[in-house]
C-alpha positions as CSV (number, residue, x, y, z in Angstrom):
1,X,12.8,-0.5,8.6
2,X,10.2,1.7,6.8
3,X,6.4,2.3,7.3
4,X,4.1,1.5,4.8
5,X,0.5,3.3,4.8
6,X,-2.4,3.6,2.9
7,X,-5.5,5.4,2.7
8,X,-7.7,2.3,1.7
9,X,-11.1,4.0,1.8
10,X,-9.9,6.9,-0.7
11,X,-8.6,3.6,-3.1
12,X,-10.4,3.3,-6.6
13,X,-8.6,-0.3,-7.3
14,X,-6.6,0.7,-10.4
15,X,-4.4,-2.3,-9.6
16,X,-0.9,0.0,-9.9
17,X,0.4,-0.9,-6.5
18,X,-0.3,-4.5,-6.9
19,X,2.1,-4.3,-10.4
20,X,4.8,-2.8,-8.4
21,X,5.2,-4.9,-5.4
22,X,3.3,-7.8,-5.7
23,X,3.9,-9.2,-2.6
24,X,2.8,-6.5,-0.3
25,X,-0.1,-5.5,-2.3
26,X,-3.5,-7.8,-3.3
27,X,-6.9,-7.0,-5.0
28,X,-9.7,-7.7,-2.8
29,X,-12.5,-10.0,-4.1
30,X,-15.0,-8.0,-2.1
31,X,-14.7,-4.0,-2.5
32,X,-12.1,-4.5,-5.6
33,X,-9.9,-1.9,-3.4
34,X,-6.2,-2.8,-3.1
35,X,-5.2,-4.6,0.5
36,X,-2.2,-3.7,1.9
37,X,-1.3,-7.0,3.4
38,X,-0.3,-7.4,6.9
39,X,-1.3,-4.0,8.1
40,X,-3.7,-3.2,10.8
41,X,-6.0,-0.2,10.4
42,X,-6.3,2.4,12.7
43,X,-9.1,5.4,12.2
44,X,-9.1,4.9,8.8
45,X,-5.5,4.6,7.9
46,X,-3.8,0.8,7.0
47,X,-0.3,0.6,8.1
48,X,2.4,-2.1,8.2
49,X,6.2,-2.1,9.2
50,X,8.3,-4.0,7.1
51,X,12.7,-4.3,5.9
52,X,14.3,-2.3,3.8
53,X,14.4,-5.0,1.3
54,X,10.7,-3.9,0.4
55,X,11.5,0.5,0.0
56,X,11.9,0.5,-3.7
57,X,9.3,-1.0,-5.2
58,X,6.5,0.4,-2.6
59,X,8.0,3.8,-3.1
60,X,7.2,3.2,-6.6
61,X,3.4,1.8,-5.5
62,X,3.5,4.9,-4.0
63,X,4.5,7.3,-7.2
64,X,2.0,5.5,-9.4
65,X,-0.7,5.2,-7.4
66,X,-3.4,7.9,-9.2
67,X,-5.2,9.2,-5.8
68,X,-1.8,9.4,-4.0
69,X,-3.2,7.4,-0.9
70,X,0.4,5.2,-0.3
71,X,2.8,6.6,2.3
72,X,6.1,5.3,2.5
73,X,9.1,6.2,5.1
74,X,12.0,5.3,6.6
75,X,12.0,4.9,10.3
């Protein structure tokens, strides 16, 4: 299992995390800041336990991401 977590208010929408997993990742119509979908926010911080299938390619959201606001770990 691993953690995923973003700092969505610090996002500037550069769409790089959307590129490298697609599926966890979306655009948002409304702010254009990147959703990390199916996490739940908590003070600030969007977060969202998920399979190891998925560590790769968000640990490479993570590298790319300009403002360095995408954690990823292994629990």
């Amino acid at each position: 299992m691993i953690r995923i977590t973003q700092q969505r208010d610090k996002c500037i929408g550069c769409n790089y995390c959307v590129e490298a997993a697609l599926h966890r990742w979306r655009m948002s119509k409304k702010d254009g800041k990147c959703t990390l979908i199916g996490s739940k926010e908590k003070r600030g911080f969007h977060s969202v336990i998920v399979g190891d299938d998925e560590y790769e390619e968000n640990v490479v959201a993570a590298e790319v991401c300009p403002v360095k606001i995408i954690k990823v770990e292994q629990l």
